[in-house]
N, C-alpha and C positions, 0 to 999 in steps of 0.2 A: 523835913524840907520846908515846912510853913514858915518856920524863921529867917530863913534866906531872905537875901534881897530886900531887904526892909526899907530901902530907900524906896524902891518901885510901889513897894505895898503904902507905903507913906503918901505917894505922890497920887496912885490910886485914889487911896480916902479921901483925898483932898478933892478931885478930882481933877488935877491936875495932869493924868496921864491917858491919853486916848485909846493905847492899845500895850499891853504887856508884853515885851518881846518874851520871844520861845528864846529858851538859851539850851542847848543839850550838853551836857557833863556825862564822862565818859564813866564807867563804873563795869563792874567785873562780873555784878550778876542782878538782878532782880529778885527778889522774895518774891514766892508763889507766882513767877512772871505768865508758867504757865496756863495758869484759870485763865489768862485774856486771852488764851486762844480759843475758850472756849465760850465767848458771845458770842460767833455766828454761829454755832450752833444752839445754844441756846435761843436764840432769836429766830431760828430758823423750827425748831420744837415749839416756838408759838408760845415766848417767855412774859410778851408785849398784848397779847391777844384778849385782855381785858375790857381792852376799846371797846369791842365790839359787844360787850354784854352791860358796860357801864362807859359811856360815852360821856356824860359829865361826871367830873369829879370836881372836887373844889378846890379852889388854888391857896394854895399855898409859899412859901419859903421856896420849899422844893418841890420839884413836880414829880407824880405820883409814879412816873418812868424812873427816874432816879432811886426813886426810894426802893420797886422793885428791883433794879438793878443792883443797888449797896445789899441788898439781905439776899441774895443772890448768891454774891461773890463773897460774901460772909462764911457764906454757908459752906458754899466748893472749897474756902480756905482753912472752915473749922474753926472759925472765930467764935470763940464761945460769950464775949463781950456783947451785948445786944443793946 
Protein backbone atom coordinates (compact mmCIF):
# COMPACT_ATOMS: atom_id res chain seq x y z
CA UNK A 1 0.00 0.00 0.00
CA UNK A 2 3.08 2.43 0.26
CA UNK A 3 3.24 2.65 -3.44
CA UNK A 4 -0.27 4.06 -3.97
CA UNK A 5 -1.03 7.29 -4.75
CA UNK A 6 2.21 8.68 -5.50
CA UNK A 7 1.06 11.81 -6.78
CA UNK A 8 -0.33 12.68 -3.11
CA UNK A 9 2.98 11.23 -1.68
CA UNK A 10 4.75 13.59 -4.23
CA UNK A 11 2.83 16.66 -3.60
CA UNK A 12 3.46 15.90 0.31
CA UNK A 13 7.29 16.06 -0.05
CA UNK A 14 7.11 18.95 -1.81
CA UNK A 15 5.09 20.28 0.57
CA UNK A 16 2.54 21.12 -1.32
CA UNK A 17 -0.46 19.16 0.22
CA UNK A 18 -1.90 20.30 3.48
CA UNK A 19 -3.76 17.30 4.42
CA UNK A 20 -3.81 13.66 2.94
CA UNK A 21 -7.34 12.65 2.13
CA UNK A 22 -8.54 9.16 3.84
CA UNK A 23 -9.67 7.26 0.78
CA UNK A 24 -11.22 3.67 2.06
CA UNK A 25 -11.05 0.74 -0.76
CA UNK A 26 -13.21 -2.10 -0.14
CA UNK A 27 -11.37 -5.41 0.37
CA UNK A 28 -12.55 -8.94 1.35
CA UNK A 29 -10.38 -9.46 4.59
CA UNK A 30 -7.57 -8.13 6.53
CA UNK A 31 -4.32 -10.13 7.56
CA UNK A 32 -4.15 -10.62 11.17
CA UNK A 33 -7.17 -7.71 11.41
CA UNK A 34 -7.83 -9.31 14.56
CA UNK A 35 -4.71 -8.23 16.98
CA UNK A 36 -6.36 -4.54 16.68
CA UNK A 37 -8.85 -5.77 18.57
CA UNK A 38 -6.67 -6.40 20.88
CA UNK A 39 -5.11 -2.58 21.93
CA UNK A 40 -7.72 -1.90 24.37
CA UNK A 41 -6.87 -4.34 26.07
CA UNK A 42 -3.54 -4.23 25.91
CA UNK A 43 -3.66 -0.67 26.87
CA UNK A 44 -6.04 -1.29 29.43
CA UNK A 45 -3.13 -4.22 31.07
CA UNK A 46 -1.09 -1.11 31.38
CA UNK A 47 1.02 -1.79 27.83
CA UNK A 48 1.75 2.29 27.97
CA UNK A 49 2.64 2.44 31.77
CA UNK A 50 6.30 3.10 31.45
CA UNK A 51 5.54 6.81 31.72
CA UNK A 52 5.32 6.50 34.97
CA UNK A 53 8.65 4.78 35.86
CA UNK A 54 10.51 6.74 33.01
CA UNK A 55 8.93 9.99 32.25
CA UNK A 56 11.75 11.36 29.98
CA UNK A 57 12.79 9.64 27.23
CA UNK A 58 14.58 10.97 24.28
CA UNK A 59 13.00 11.93 21.17
CA UNK A 60 13.39 10.66 18.48
CA UNK A 61 12.04 9.82 14.54
CA UNK A 62 9.52 7.74 16.39
CA UNK A 63 8.13 8.15 19.62
CA UNK A 64 9.00 5.56 22.25
CA UNK A 65 4.70 4.72 22.30
CA UNK A 66 5.08 3.70 18.81
CA UNK A 67 7.84 1.77 19.04
CA UNK A 68 6.23 -0.15 21.92
CA UNK A 69 3.21 -0.56 20.17
CA UNK A 70 5.02 -1.88 16.54
CA UNK A 71 6.98 -4.88 18.81
CA UNK A 72 3.73 -5.44 20.28
CA UNK A 73 1.83 -6.31 17.41
CA UNK A 74 4.80 -7.97 16.13
CA UNK A 75 4.70 -10.21 18.54
CA UNK A 76 0.63 -11.05 18.77
CA UNK A 77 1.35 -11.57 14.88
CA UNK A 78 4.58 -13.88 15.18
CA UNK A 79 6.57 -11.81 13.15
CA UNK A 80 9.68 -13.20 13.35
CA UNK A 81 11.41 -10.10 11.21
CA UNK A 82 12.74 -7.87 14.10
Amino acid sequence: MGATRVDLRLAAAKGELDVNPVIFEACQSVPYGGVLFLLPFLLAQGLLTYRTYYPQRERGYYSFDMAILTVSFMYLCRNKNH
